[in-house]
N, C-alpha and C positions, 0 to 999 in steps of 0.2 A: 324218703329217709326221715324227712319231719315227723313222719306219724310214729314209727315203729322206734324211733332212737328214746323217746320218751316213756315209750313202755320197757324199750332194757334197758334204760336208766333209771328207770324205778323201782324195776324187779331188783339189779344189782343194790340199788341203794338201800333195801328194806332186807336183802340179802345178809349185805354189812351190818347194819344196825340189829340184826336179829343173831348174827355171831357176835357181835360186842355186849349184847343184852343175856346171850347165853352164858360169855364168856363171864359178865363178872355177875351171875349168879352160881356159874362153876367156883368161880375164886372164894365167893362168900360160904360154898360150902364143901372148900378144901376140898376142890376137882383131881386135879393132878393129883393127890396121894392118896384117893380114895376112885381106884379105876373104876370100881364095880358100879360105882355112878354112872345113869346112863348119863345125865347132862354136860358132865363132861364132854362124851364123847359125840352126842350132838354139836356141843360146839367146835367141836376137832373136825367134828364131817361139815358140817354149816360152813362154816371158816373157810375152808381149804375150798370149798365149792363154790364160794361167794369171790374169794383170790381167785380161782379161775374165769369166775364169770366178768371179774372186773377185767383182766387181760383180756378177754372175747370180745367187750363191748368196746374198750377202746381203738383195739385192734380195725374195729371195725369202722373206728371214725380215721384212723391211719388209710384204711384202704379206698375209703370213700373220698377222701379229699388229693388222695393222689390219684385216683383214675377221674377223676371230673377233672383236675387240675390239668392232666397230660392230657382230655375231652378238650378243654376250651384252649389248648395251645396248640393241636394241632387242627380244631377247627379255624383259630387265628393264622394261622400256618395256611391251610388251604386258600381261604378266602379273603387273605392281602389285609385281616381287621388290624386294628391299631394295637401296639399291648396295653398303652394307656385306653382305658380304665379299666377293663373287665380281663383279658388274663392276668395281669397283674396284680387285679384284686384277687385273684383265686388263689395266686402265690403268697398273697400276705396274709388272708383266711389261714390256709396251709400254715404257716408258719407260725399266726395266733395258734391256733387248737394244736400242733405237736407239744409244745414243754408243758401245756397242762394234764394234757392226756398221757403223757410219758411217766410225770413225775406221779398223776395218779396209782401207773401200774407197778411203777417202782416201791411204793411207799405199801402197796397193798402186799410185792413179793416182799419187802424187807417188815411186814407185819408176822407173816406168814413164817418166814425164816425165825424170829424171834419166838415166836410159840413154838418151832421146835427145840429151837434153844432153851426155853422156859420146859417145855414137857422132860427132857435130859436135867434139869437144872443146871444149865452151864451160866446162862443168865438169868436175872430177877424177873418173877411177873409181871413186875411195874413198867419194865421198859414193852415186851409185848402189849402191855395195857393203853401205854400211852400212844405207841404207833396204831394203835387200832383206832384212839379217838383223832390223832392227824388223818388218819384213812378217811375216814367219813368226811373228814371236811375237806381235805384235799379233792378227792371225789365229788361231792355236791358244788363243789367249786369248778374242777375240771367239766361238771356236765353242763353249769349253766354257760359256761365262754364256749363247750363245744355247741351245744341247741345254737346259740343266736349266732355263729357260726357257719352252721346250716342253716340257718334261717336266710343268713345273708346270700350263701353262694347258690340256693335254692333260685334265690330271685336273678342273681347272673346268668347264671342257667340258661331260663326264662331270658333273659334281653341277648344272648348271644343266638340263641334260637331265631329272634325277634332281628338281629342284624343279618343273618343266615337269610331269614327269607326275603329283607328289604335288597339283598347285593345278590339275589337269584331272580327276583323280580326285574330289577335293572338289568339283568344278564338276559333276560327272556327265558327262563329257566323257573318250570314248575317250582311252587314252596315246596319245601321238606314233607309236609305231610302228602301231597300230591305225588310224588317222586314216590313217597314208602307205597302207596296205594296202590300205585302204577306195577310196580315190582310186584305184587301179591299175587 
């Protein structure tokens, strides 16, 4: 998950900033009331594309730290391990990376909401403009606590594996990889 969460966090994040960049070149030449513009409507498809992809990638750190989370608790669970330190720490991972990544996707739908709002003129530009430049920071913000994140529970992972084989050893019972190889 270390390798590939940084490439959809980059793509999303260049995503964003390429609908913000579009957008206030749309603004600077009077987008919305000049439809025949295509940049406008780049940024209307960019936008909307880059909102969904921001939902995709977090989403994806939602489903990552809950199935590793419920991984090392019922591996704690089977094999009598302690909850201090390591499932526990997976529950407080968990618990750092949801309000960032939450508040990321929130802030990128209520960006999105507002440029409909703005394309209708029910509300001003300005307010879509400004939730577009909280989005990018919100976001760069929410990926770097989500990475070191995963960086951390990567390594739990890793030492839960590492207790797994030392209380299977004691037991007289092949490691883990010995056991998968056996089954093949």
């Amino acid at each position: 998950m270390t390798r590939i969460f940084p490439i959809l966090a980059a793509m999303n994040g260049l995503a964003l900033l390429a609908a913000f960049v579009l957008g206030a070149w749309s603004k600077v030449r009077d987008g919305v009331h000049h439809p025949e513009e295509s940049i406008y409507w780049l940024h209307f498809l960019l936008g909307l594309s880059a909102a969904l992809l921001t939902l995709f990638v977090h989403c994806i750190i939602f489903t990552y730290f809950l199935g590793t989370g419920r991984w090392v608790k019922e591996v704690a669970l089977a094999y009598d391990i302690s909850d201090r330190p390591l499932p526990r720490l997976t529950r407080d991972l968990k618990r750092k990376v949801f309000p960032p990544a939450l508040f990321a996707m929130l802030i990128a739908i209520a960006t999105a909401a507002a440029g409909a709002a703005a394309h209708v003129g029910a509300w001003p530009w300005f307010v879509h403009g400004t939730l577009g430049v909280i989005t990018l920071a919100v976001n760069a913000w929410a990926y770097l606590v989500e990475y070191r994140c995963l960086s951390t529970n990567i390594l739990v992972l890793e030492e839960v594996s590492q207790e797994v084989d030392r209380i299977r050893l004691e037991r007289g019972l092949p490691s883990n990889a010995e056991a998968l190889r056996s089954e093949v």
